[in-house]
C-alpha positions in Angstrom: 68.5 50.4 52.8 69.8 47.2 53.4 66.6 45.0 52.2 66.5 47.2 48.7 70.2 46.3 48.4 69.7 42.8 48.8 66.2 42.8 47.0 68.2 44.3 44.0 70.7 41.7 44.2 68.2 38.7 44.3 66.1 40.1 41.8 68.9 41.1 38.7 70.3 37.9 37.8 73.1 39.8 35.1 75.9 42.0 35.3 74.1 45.9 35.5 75.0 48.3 33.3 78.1 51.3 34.6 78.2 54.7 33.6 80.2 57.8 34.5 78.7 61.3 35.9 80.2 62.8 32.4 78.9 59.9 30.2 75.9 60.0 31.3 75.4 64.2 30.8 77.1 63.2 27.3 74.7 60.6 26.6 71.9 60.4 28.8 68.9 60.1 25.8 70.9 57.6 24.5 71.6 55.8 27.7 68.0 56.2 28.8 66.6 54.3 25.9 69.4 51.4 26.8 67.7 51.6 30.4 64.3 51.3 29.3 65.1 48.1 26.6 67.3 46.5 28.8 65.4 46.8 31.9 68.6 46.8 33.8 69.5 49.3 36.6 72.1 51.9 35.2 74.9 52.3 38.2 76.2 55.8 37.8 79.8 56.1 39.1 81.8 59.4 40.2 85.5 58.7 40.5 84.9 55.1 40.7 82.7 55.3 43.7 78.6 54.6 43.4 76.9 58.0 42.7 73.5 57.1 42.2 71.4 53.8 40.7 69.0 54.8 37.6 65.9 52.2 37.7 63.0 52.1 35.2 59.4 52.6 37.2 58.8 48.8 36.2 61.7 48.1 38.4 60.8 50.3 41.3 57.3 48.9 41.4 58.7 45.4 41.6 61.2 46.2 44.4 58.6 48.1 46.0 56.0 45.3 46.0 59.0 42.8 47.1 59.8 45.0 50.2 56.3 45.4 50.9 56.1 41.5 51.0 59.3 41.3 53.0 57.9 44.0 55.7 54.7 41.8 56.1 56.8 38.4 56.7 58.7 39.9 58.8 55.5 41.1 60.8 53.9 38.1 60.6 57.5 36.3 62.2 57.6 38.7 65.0 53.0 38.3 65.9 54.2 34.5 65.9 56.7 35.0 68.2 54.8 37.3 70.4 52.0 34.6 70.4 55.2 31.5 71.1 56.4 33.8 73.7 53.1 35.1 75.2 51.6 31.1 75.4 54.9 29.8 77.0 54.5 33.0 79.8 57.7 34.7 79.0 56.5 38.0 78.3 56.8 40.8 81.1 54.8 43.7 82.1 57.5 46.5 82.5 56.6 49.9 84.4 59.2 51.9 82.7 61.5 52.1 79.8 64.3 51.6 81.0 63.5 47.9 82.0 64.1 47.0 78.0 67.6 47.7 78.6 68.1 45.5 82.1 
């Protein structure tokens, strides 16, 4: 959750667009073709708190290629630690779980 968050907030360099649960039932054709010209996440609010975030499929597929690239970095960091780890003789062959937690 946390990575989408702070993918969305690294990728949208504006102010997104806020709408209420009743505005949105109102409007939503209108408000859907705002979305899909803008490109801009639609941030749907009930009683000022954040009900839901409206994205166009463009969107998605960029935040889901962007996680995708952060999940493989983040492998790659912990296979090169491993290796950093495993060559300096750090590592330790543990019998049972609760070792980890020693």
């Amino acid at each position: 959750m946390y990575v989408i968050m702070y993918l969305l907030m690294n990728t949208i360099s504006y102010i997104p667009q806020f709408v209420s649960v009743s505005d949105l039932q109102r409007r939503y054709p209108e408000l859907l073709r705002t979305l899909k010209a803008s490109q801009k996440p639609l941030l749907v609010l009930k009683k000022n708190d954040l009900e839901a975030v409206i994205i166009t499929p463009a969107f998605y597929r960029l935040m889901m290629e962007k996680v995708q690239e952060y999940e493989e970095k983040d492998a790659l960091l912990a296979l090169a630690n491993y290796n950093k780890e495993k060559k300096a003789k750090k590592l330790k062959k543990m019998k049972t779980i609760k070792e980890l937690f020693e």
